[in-house]
C-alpha positions as CSV (number, residue, x, y, z in Angstrom):
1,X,-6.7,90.8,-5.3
2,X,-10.0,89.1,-5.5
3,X,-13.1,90.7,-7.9
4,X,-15.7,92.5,-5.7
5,X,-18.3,89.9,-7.3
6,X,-16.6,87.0,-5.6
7,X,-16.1,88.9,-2.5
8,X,-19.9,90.0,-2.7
9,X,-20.8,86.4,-3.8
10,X,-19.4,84.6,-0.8
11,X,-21.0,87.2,1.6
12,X,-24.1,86.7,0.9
13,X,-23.2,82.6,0.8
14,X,-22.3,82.9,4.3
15,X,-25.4,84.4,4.8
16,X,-27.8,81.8,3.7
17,X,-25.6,79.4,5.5
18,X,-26.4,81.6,8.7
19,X,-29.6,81.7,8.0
20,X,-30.1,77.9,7.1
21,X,-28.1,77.3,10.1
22,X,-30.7,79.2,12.0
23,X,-33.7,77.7,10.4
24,X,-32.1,74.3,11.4
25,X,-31.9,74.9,14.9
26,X,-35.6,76.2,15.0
27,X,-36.8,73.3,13.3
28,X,-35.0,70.8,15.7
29,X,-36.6,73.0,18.8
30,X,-40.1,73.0,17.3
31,X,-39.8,69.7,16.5
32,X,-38.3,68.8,20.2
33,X,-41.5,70.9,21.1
34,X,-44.1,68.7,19.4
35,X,-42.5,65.2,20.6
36,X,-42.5,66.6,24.3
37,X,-45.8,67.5,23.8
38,X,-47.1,64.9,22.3
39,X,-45.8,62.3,25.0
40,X,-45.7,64.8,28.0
41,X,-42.2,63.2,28.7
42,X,-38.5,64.8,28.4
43,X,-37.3,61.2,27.8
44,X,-39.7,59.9,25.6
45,X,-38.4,63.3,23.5
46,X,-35.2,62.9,24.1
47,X,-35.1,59.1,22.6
48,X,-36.6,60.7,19.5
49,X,-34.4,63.4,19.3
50,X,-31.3,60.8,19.6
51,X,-32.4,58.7,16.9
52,X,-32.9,61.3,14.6
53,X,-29.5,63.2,15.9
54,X,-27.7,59.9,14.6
55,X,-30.0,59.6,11.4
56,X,-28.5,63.1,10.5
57,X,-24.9,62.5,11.5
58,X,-25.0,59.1,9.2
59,X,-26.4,61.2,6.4
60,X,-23.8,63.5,7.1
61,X,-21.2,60.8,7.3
62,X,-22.5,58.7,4.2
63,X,-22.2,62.3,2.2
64,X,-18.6,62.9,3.4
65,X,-17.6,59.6,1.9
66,X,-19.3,60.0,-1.1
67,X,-17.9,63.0,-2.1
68,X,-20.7,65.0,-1.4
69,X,-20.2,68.2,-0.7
70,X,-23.1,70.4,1.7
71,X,-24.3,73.1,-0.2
72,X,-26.9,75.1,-0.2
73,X,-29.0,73.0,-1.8
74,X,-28.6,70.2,0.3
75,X,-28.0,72.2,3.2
76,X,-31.8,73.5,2.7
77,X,-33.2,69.8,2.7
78,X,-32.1,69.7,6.7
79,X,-34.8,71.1,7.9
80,X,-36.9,69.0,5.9
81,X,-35.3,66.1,7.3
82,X,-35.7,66.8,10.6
83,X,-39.3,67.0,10.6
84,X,-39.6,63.8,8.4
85,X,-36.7,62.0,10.4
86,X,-38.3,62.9,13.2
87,X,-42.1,60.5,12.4
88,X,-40.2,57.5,12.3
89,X,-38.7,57.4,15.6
90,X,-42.3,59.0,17.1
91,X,-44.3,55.8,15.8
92,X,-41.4,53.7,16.6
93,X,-41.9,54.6,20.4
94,X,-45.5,54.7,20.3
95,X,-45.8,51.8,18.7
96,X,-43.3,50.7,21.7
97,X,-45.4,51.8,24.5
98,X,-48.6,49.9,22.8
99,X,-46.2,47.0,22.9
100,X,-45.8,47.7,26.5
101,X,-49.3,47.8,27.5
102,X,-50.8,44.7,25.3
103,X,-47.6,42.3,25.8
104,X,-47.4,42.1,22.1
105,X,-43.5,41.4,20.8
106,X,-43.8,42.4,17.4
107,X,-43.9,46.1,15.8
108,X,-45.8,44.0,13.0
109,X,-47.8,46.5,10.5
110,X,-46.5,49.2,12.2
111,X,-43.3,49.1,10.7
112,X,-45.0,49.2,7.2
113,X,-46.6,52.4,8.5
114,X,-42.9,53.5,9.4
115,X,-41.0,52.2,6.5
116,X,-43.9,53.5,3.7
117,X,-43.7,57.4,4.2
118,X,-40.1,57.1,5.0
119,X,-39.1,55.5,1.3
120,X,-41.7,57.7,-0.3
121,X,-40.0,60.9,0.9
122,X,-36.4,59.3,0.1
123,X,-38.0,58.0,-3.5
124,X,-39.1,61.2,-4.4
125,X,-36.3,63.6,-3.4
126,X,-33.9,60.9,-4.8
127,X,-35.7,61.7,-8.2
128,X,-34.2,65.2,-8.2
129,X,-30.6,63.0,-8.7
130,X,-31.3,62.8,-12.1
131,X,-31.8,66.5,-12.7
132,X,-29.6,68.2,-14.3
133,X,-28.8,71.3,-12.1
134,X,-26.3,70.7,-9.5
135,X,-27.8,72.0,-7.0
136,X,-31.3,70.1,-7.2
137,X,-29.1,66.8,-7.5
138,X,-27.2,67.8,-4.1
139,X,-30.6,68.2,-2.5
140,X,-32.1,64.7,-3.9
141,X,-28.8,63.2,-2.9
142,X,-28.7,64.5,0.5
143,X,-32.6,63.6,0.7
144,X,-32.4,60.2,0.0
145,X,-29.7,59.2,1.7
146,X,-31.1,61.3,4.8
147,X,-34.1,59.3,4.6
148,X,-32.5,56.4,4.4
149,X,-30.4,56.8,7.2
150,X,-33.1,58.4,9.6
151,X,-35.0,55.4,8.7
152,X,-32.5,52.9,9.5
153,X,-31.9,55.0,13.0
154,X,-35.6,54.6,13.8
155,X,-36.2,51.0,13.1
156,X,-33.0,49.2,14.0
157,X,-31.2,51.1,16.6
158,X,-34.1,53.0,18.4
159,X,-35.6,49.4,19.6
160,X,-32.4,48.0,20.5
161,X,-31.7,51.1,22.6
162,X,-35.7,51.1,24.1
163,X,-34.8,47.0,25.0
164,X,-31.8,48.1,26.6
165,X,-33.1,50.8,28.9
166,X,-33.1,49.5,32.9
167,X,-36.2,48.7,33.7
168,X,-37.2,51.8,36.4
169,X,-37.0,54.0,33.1
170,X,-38.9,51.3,31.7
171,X,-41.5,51.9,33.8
172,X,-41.8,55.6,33.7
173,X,-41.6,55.8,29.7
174,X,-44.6,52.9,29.8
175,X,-46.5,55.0,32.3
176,X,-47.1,57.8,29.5
């Protein structure tokens, strides 16, 4: 039979995977939240949201080919993620509708703006790689990557999907 410490142990695992779970899914509806507010405009949000979305499932994806398993450690650094994720692809479509208005073509020091915080955050969570507790590696290795990958969702594919959008929702996304 298996010892009541392993039983106990993997109740209260399942636990702070609930609860982390939980915490996840508040954090991507505050976050929602803020990027509606901010730009007054479900699709506006819901561009954000997408890039971010993908940023996550290629973080996810990169970790399941490394190897890497999600633990609690890592697990915890979701939340984190989201909100951090979540700044790149808000400039990015600010920075779009500026485009927009002034008939500029070039994100120019704007990405710099975008690409700065993002590598910061992945630089110093990717630090935690070197430590050596397993779980404090997990998280730096599930942050950088995440970074990484939110990044790359916010600078290459959000503007190729904003270029691609017909031009009515064109319209009402430049009328924010």
């Amino acid at each position: 039979s298996t010892p009541l410490y392993s039983s106990a142990a993997s109740d209260v695992y399942k636990r702070q995977m609930h609860s982390f779970t939980i915490m996840a899914i508040v954090a991507i509806l505050v976050v929602g939240l803020a990027i509606w507010r901010d730009f007054r405009s479900i699709l506006a949000m819901l561009l954000c949201m997408t890039s971010l979305a993908i940023g996550i499932l290629w973080t996810l994806g990169v970790l399941a080919i490394a190897s890497l398993p999600i633990t609690l450690a890592n697990f915890f650094g979701i939340p984190v993620l989201i909100g951090v994720g979540a700044a790149s692809s808000i400039h990015m479509v600010h920075r779009w509708q500026l485009m927009q208005k002034t008939g500029e073509q070039s994100y120019g020091a704007a990405m710099k703006a975008i690409i700065l915080p993002a590598c910061t955050t992945g630089i110093g969570f990717g630090a935690l790689i070197f430590a050596r507790h397993r779980g404090l590696e997990s998280l730096g290795w599930g942050m950088a990557i995440g970074s990484i990958a939110c990044l790359l969702s916010a600078i290459v594919l959000l503007p190729v999907v904003l270029e691609l959008l017909p031009e009515r929702i064109k319209i009402r996304l430049r009328a924010r």
